[in-house]
C-alpha positions as CSV (number, residue, x, y, z in Angstrom):
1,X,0.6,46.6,57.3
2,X,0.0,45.0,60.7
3,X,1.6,41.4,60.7
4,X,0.0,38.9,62.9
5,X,2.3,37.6,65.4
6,X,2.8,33.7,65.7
7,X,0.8,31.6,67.6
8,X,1.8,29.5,70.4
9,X,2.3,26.0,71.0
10,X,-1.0,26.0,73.3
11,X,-3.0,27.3,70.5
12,X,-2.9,23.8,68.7
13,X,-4.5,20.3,69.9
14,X,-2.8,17.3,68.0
15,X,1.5,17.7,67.8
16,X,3.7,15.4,65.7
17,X,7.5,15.4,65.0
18,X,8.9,16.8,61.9
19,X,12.7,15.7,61.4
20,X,14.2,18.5,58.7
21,X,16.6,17.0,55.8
22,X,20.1,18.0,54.6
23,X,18.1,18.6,51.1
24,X,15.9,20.8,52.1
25,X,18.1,23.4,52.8
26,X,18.2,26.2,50.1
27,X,21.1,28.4,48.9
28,X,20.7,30.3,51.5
29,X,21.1,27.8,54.1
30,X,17.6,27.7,55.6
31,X,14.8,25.8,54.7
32,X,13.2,26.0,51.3
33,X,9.7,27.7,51.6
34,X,8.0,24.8,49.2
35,X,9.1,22.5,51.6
36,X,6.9,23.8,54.9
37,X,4.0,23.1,53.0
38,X,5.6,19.2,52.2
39,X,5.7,19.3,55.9
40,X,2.9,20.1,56.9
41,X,0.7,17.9,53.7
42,X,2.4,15.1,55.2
43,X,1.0,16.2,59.3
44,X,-2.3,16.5,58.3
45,X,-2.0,13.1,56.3
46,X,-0.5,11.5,59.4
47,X,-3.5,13.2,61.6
48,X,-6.2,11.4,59.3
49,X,-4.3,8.0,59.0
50,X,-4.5,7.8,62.7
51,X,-8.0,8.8,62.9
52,X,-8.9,5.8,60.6
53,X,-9.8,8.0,57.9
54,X,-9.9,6.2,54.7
55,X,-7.7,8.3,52.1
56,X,-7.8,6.5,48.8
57,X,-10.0,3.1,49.6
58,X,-13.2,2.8,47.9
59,X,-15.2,3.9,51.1
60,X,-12.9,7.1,50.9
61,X,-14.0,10.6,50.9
62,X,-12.4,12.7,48.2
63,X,-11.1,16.1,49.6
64,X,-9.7,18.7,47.3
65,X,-7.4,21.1,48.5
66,X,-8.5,24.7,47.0
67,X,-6.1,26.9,49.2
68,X,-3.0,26.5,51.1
69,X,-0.5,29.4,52.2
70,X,2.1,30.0,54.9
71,X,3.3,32.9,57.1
72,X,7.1,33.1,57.7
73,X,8.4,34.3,61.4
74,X,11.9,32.8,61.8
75,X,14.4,30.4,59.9
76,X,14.7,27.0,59.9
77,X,17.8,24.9,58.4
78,X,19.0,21.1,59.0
79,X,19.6,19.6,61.3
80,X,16.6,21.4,63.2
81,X,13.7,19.2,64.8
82,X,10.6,20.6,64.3
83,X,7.2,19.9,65.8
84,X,4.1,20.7,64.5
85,X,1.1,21.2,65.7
86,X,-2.5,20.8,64.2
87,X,-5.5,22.5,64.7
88,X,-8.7,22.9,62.3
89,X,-9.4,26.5,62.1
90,X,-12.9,26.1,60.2
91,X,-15.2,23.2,59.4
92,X,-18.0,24.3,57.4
93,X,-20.6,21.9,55.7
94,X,-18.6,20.4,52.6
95,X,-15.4,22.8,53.6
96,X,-12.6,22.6,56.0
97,X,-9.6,24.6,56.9
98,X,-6.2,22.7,58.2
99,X,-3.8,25.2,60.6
100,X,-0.2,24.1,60.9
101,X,2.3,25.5,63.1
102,X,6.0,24.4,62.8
103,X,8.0,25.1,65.9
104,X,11.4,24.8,66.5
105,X,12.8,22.6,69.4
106,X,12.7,24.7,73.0
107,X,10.5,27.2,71.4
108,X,6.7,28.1,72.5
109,X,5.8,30.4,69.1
110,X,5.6,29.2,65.8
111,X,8.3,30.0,63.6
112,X,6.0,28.9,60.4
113,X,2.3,29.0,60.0
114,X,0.3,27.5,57.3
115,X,-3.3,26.3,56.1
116,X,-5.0,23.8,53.7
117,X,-8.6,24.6,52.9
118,X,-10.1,21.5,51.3
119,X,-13.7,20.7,50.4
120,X,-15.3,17.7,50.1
121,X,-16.9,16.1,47.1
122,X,-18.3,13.3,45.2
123,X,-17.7,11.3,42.4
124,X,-18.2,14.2,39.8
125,X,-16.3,17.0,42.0
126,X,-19.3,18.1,43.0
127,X,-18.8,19.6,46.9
128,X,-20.5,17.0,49.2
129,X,-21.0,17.3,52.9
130,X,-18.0,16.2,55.5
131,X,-19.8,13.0,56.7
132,X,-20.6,12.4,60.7
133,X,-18.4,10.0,61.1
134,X,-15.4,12.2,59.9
135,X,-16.8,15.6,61.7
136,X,-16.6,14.4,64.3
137,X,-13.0,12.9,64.0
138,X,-12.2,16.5,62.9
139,X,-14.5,18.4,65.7
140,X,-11.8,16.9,68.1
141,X,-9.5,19.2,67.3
142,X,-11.1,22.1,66.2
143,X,-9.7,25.5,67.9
């Protein structure tokens, strides 16, 4: 099997930092794998508060997350700071696909990679399309 390589810091458009916790080091000493994904639920969260996209009012659009996954390159542990950087991958009509990178302090390639695919939908779950307003707030940092 040929693994992809990590992507590099240029390869992503919107960065934020990530400050790693005594508790989320595992038995082994490095990060716990569940908790990239915590990190990088909570970037992509950050990225649409800033936009000004509503998340939970009653004008909000409803996005269900039907995919997520990471790639492993290197180790983290506490006290590491990490960035990450944000990129949309995809944006389809109702779908979307989130790419995180998590980089380690002084270094250009990505020592964790991840995703969220999320579609949106209405009332009833029913897959709606992303409205204008909000593709274009995502086109902004599409790769």
């Amino acid at each position: 099997m040929t693994r992809q390589p990590p992507a590099s810091r240029s390869d992503y458009r919107s960065f934020y930092p990530v400050q790693t916790r005594w508790q989320d080091n595992d038995q082994y000493g490095h990060i716990n794998n569940v908790t990239y994904l915590e990190y990088m639920d909570t970037v992509v969260c950050q990225w649409q508060i800033e936009q000004g996209m509503d998340m939970s009012g009653e004008s909000a659009v409803r996005y269900l997350t039907v995919e997520s996954g990471c790639r492993y390159h290197a180790e983290a542990r506490f006290p590491d700071a990490l960035t990450a950087g944000l990129r949309l991958g995809k944006l389809g009509n109702s779908s979307l696909r989130f790419e995180i990178g998590l980089f380690r302090e002084g270094e250009d390639t990505a020592c964790v990679e991840g995703h969220f695919v999320l579609v949106a939908v209405d009332p009833d779950s029913v897959p709606t399309p992303v409205p204008d307003r909000e593709r274009a707030l995502l086109e902004t940092i599409l790769a």
